[in-house]
VMD Tcl script that draws the C-alpha trace (Angstrom):
set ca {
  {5.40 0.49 -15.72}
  {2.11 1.28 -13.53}
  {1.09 -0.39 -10.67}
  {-2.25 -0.34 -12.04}
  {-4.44 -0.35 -15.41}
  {-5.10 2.93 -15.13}
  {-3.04 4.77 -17.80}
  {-3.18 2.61 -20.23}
  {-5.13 4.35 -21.87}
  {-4.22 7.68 -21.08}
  {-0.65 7.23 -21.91}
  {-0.52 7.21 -25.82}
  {-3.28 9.67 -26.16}
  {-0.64 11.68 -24.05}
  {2.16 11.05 -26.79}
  {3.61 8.52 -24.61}
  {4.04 5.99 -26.74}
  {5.97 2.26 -25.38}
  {4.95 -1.19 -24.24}
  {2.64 -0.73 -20.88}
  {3.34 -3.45 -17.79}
  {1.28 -3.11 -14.97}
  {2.36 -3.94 -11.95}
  {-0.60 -4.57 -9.60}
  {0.79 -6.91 -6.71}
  {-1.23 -4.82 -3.47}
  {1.72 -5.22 -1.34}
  {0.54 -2.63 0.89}
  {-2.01 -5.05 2.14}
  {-1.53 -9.30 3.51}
  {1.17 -10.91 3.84}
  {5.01 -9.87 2.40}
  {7.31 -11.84 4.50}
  {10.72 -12.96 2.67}
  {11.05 -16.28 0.65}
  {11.29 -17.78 -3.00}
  {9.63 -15.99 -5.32}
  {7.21 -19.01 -5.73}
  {6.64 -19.52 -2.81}
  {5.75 -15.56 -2.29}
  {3.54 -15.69 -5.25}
  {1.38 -18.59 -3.98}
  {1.06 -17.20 -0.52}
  {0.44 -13.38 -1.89}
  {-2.22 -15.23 -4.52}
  {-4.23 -16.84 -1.86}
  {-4.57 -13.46 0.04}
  {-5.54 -11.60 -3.16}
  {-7.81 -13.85 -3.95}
  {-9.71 -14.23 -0.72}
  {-9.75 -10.87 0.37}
  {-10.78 -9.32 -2.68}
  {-13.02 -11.15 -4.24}
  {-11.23 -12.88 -7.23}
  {-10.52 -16.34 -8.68}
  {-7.06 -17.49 -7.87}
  {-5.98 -19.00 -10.76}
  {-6.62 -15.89 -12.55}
  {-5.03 -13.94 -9.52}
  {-1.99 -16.51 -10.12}
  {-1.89 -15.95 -13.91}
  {-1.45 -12.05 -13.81}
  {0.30 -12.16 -10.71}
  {2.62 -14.46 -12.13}
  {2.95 -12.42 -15.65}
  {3.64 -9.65 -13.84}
  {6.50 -11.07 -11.86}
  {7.37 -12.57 -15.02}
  {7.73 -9.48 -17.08}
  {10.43 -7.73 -14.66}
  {12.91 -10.61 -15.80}
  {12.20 -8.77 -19.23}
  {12.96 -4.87 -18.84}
  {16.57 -5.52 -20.17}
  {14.91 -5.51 -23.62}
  {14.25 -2.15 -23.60}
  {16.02 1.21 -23.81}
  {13.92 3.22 -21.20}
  {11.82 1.78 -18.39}
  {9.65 4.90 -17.03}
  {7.90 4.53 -13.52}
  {5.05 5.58 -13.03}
  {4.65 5.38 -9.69}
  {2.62 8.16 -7.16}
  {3.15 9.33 -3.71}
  {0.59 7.33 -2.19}
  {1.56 4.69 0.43}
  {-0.20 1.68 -2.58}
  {2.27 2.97 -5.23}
  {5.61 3.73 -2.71}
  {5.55 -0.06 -1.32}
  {5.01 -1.30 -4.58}
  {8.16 1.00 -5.88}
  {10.01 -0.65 -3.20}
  {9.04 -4.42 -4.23}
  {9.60 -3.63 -8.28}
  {13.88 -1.80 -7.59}
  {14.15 -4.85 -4.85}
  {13.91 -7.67 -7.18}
  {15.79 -5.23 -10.25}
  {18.74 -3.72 -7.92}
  {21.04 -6.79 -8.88}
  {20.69 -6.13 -12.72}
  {23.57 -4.20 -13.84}
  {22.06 -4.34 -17.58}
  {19.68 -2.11 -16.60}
  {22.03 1.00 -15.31}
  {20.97 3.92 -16.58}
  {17.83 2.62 -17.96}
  {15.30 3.51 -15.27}
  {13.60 6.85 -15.12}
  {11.26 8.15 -11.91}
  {8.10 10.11 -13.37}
  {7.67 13.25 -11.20}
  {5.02 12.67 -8.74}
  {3.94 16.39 -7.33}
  {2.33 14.73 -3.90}
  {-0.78 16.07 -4.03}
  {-2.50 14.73 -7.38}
  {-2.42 11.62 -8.69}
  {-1.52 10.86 -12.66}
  {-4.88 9.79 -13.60}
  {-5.81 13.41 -12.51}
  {-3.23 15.38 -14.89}
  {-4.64 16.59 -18.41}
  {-3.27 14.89 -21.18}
  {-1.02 17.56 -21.86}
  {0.51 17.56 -18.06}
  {0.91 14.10 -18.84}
  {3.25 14.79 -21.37}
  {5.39 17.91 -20.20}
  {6.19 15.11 -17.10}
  {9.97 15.34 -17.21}
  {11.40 11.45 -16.78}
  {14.32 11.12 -13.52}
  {16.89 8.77 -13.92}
  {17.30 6.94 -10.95}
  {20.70 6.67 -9.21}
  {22.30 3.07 -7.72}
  {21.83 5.12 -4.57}
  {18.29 5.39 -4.98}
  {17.33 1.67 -5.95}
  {19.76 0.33 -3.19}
  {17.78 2.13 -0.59}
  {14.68 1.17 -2.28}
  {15.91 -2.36 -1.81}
  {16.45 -1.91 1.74}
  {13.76 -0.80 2.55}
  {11.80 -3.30 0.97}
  {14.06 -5.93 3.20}
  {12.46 -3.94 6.82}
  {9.27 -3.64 4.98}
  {9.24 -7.11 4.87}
  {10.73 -8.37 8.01}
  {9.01 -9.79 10.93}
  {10.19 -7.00 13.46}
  {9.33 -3.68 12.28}
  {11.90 -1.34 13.78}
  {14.18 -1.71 11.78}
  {11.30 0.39 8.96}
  {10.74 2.40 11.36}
  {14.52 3.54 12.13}
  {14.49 4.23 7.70}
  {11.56 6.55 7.45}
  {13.62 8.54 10.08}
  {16.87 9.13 7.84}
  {17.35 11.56 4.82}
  {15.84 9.35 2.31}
  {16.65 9.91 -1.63}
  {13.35 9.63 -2.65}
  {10.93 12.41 -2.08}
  {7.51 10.66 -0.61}
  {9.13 7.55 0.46}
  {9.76 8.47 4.33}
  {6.25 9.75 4.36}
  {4.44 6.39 2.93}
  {6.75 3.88 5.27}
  {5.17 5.85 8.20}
  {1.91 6.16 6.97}
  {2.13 2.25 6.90}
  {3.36 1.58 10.26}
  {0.68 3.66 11.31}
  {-1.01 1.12 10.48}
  {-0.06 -1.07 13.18}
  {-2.34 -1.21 16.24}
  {-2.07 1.60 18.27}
  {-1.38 1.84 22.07}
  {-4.07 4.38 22.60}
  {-6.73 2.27 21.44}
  {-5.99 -0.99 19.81}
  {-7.31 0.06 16.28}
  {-4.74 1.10 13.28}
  {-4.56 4.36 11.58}
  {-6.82 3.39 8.91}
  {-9.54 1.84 10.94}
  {-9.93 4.80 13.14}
  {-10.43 7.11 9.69}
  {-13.71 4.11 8.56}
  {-15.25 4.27 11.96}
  {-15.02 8.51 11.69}
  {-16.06 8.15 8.63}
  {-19.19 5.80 9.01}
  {-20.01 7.67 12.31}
  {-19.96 11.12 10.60}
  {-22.72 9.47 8.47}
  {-21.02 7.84 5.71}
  {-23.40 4.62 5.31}
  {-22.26 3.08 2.02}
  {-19.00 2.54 0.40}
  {-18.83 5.88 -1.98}
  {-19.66 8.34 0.87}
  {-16.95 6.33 3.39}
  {-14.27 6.62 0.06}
  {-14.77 10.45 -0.07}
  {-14.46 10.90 3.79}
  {-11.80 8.33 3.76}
  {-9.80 10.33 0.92}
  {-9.94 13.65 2.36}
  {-8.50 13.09 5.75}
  {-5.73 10.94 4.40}
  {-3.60 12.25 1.51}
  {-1.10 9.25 1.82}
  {-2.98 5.91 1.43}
  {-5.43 6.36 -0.47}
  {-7.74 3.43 -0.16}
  {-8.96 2.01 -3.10}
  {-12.56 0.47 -2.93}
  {-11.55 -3.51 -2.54}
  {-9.86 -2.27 0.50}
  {-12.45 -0.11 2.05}
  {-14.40 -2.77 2.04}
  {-12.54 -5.60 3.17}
  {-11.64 -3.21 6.03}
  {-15.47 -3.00 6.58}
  {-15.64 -6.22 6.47}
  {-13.27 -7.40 9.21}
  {-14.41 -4.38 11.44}
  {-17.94 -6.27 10.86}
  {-16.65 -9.46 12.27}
  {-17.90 -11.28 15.45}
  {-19.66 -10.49 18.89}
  {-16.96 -7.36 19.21}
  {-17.64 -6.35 16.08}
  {-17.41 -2.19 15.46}
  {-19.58 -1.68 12.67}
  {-22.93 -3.26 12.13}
  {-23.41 -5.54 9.20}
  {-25.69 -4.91 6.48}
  {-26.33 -3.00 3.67}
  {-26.07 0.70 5.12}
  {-23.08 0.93 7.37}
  {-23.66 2.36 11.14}
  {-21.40 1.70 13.98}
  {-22.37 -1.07 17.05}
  {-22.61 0.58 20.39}
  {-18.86 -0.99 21.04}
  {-17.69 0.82 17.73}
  {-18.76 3.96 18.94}
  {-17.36 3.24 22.42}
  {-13.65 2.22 21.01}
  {-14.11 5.50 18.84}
  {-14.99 7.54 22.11}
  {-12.11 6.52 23.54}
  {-14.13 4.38 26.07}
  {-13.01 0.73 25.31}
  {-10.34 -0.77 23.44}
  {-10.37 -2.70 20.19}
  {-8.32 -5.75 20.51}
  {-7.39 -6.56 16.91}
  {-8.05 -10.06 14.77}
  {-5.07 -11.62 12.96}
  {-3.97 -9.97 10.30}
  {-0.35 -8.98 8.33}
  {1.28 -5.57 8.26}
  {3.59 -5.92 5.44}
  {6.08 -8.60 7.24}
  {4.34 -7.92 10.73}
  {1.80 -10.87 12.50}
  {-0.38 -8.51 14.02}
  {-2.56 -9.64 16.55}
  {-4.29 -10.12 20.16}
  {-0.14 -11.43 20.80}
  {1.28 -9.25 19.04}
  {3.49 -7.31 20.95}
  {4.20 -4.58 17.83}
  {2.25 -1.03 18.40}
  {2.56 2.47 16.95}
  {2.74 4.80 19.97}
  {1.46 8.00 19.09}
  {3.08 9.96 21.71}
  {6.40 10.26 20.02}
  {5.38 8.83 16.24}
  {6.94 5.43 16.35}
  {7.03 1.46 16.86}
  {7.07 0.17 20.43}
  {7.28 -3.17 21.70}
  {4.59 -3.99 24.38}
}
mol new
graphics top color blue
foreach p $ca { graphics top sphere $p radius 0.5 }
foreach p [lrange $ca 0 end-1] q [lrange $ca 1 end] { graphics top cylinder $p $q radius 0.2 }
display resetview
């Protein structure tokens, strides 16, 4: 299991032979708030499909298949995960061992690939691929992966940000919950962790979506951003009279971009969802910089 299409490939060429289920819910983005399972599929279809692009009955059919398939891992003798450091991959870890922690037939049937926090899997040679040494994964493990997923979901984030705190048992997990709480607005300056990065990046001269990836990418070795949500960053930060980036086709900051950058006004953000978090203009959830952690204005 991959959340993603990109070993499929890979895999068998890398004598890893077995059935391949991607998993490619983005929970790391929209709404995640708890409810049926139906009812979370419809909401996190609509999102999907309006913010990147696609047609939501397709989004519904492989959202929906995917889901689907998870009621099916009891069928086989070894489940590997293939899932990185990266804040994309952790949350979707955490949404995958929530919804499997009650099935007992499964014990001892789901292995951990090795993630070495610094390259992704794609990267490896075919060969590193292979010499990967599979980790089963203890009850201790998936129950904390399943509570974790509960506070990434919930509507009052301290309760994620009192986890990432604790001695986790999973190596890059206390790492990615931060990284996404950074995320939040911050008190300094109204604008989340990854906004401030796009505005650096666009006014360091990065004008079109590969150059803002690249800039992106190397200041931030824990979410890294693929390119449907660079640009429907870009394309909320290019929103409205208070807009901070200019639209068009080459990206440059407005005058009030470069003034919330400077540190000389402050972005007050639109509505949108951190994991189970409402955030905006009323939203009294910040990330206060000053000692690393959620506040309550």
């Amino acid at each position: 299991m991959r959340p993603g299409d990109d070993l499929r490939q890979r895999l068998p060429a890398a004598g890893r032979a077995g059935e391949y289920l991607a998993f490619a819910d983005p929970v790391c983005q929209g709404p995640v708030g708890e409810s049926d399972l139906m009812t979370y599929l419809a909401r996190r279809a609509r999102f999907v499909a309006a913010h990147y692009g696609a047609a939501l009955a397709d989004v519904r059919l492989r959202l929906g298949a995917e889901y689907a398939a998870l009621n099916g891992l009891s069928r086989f003798h070894r489940v590997f995960l293939w899932f990185e450091h990266d804040l994309w991959d952790q949350s979707a870890l955490l949404r995958v061992l929530s919804l499997l922690a009650d099935r007992r037939a499964l014990e001892g049937r789901l292995f951990l690939m090795p993630a070495d926090g610094v390259r992704s899997f794609p990267e490896l040679a075919d060969a590193e691929l292979a010499a990967l040494a599979p980790e089963p994964l203890a009850r201790l493990q998936i129950e904390t992966c399943a509570e974790a997923w509960a506070a990434f979901a919930a509507e009052d984030p301290r309760a994620l940000d009192a986890l990432w705190r604790r001695s986790l048992p999973l190596p890059h997990l206390a790492s990615a919950l931060r990284r996404h709480l950074q995320d939040l607005p911050w008190t300094t300056d109204g604008l989340s962790l990854t906004e401030r990065l796009v505005l650096r990046a666009v006014a360091g001269g990065a004008d079109c979506l590969p150059a803002a990836m690249a800039a992106v990418h190397a200041a931030d070795a824990v979410f890294a951003l693929t390119d449907l949500i660079l640009r429907d960053h870009v394309a909320r930060l290019a929103e409205g009279a208070q807009r901070l980036i200019e639209p068009g086709e080459r990206w440059r900051l407005s005058a009030r971009g470069l003034a919330v950058l400077n540190g000389e006004a402050r972005h007050v953000p639109g509505p949108r969802f951190q994991g189970g978090v409402t955030v905006g203009p009323q939203s009294p959830w910040r990330w206060d910089p000053r000692f690393g952690g959620v506040v309550e204005r």
